[in-house]
TIFIKOL-906311 format. One line per 10 residues: their letters; for each residue x, y, z of C-alpha. Coordinates in nm, 3 decimals. Layout:
a	X Y Z | ...
//
This chain:
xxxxxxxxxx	19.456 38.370 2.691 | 19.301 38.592 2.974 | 18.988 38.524 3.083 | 18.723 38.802 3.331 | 18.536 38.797 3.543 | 18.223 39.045 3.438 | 17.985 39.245 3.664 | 17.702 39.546 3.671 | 17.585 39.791 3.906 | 17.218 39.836 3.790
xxxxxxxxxx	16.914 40.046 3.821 | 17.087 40.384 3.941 | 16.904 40.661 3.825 | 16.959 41.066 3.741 | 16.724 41.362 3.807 | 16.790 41.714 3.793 | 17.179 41.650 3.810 | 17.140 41.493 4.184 | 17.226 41.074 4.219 | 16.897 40.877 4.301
xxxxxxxxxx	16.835 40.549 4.326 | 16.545 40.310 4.272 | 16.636 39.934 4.432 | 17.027 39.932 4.346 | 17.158 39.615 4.238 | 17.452 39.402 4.176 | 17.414 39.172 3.903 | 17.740 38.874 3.881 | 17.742 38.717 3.537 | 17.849 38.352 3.535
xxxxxxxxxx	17.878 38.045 3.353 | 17.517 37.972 3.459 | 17.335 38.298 3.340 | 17.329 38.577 3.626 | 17.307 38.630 3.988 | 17.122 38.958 4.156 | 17.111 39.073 4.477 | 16.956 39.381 4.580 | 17.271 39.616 4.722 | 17.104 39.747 5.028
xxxxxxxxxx	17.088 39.382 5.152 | 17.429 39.326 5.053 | 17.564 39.607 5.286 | 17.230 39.571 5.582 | 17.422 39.305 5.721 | 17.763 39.482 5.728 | 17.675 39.846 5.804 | 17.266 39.992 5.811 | 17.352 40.256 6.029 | 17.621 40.589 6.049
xxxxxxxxxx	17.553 40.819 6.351 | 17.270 40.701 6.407 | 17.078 40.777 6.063 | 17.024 40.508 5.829 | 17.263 40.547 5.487 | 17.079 40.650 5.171 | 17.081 40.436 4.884 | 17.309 40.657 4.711 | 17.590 40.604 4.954 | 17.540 40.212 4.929
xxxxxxxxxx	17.562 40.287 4.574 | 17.914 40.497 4.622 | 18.031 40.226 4.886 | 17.958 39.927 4.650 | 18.173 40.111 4.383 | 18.434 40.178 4.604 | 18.463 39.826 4.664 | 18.427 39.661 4.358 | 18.745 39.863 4.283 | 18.940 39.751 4.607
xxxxxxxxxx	18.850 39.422 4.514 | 19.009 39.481 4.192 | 18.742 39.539 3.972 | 18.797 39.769 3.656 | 18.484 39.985 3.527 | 18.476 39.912 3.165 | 18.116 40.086 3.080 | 17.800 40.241 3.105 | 17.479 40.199 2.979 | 17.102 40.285 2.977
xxxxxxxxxx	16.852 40.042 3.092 | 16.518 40.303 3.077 | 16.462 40.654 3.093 | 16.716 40.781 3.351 | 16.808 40.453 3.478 | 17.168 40.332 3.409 | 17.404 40.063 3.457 | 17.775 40.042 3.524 | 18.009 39.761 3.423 | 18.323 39.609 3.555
xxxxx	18.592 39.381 3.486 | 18.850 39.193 3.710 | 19.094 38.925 3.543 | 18.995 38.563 3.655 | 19.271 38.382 3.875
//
């Protein structure tokens, strides 16, 4: 029987048709209940900075997407969590 691995990309939020964000996060849900971590923390000590100018929150958003997916990590759903504010999950097939 398959088992999966199961993740969310949480509090992104949409106004007037333009992507903003209010403290992105990346939730992992395990065995033991959940583990968050803010996304711009995930990526300050990778990359902070692009020609000199710091990188909104809505392209850590995009990058963390983008590599959820190269890590093999299927989006399966979306959801709201408030007014505006959603959250996208993903899938990946446990070794």
């Amino acid at each position: 029987m398959q088992k999966w691995e199961y993740c969310a990309v949480t509090e992104i939020s949409a106004n007037d048709n333009k992507l903003n964000t209010y403290f992105p996060s990346l939730i992992q849900f395990i065995k033991q209940g959940s583990h968050i971590e803010e996304i711009r923390s995930i990526h300050k000590a990778k990359e902070t900075k692009r020609r000199g100018l710091l990188i909104s929150e809505e392209e850590l958003v995009a990058k963390t997407i983008f590599e959820l997916g190269e890590q093999g990590w299927e989006m399966v759903g979306m959801g709201n969590t408030g007014p505006n504010h959603h959250m996208v999950y993903f899938k990946r097939p446990k070794d």
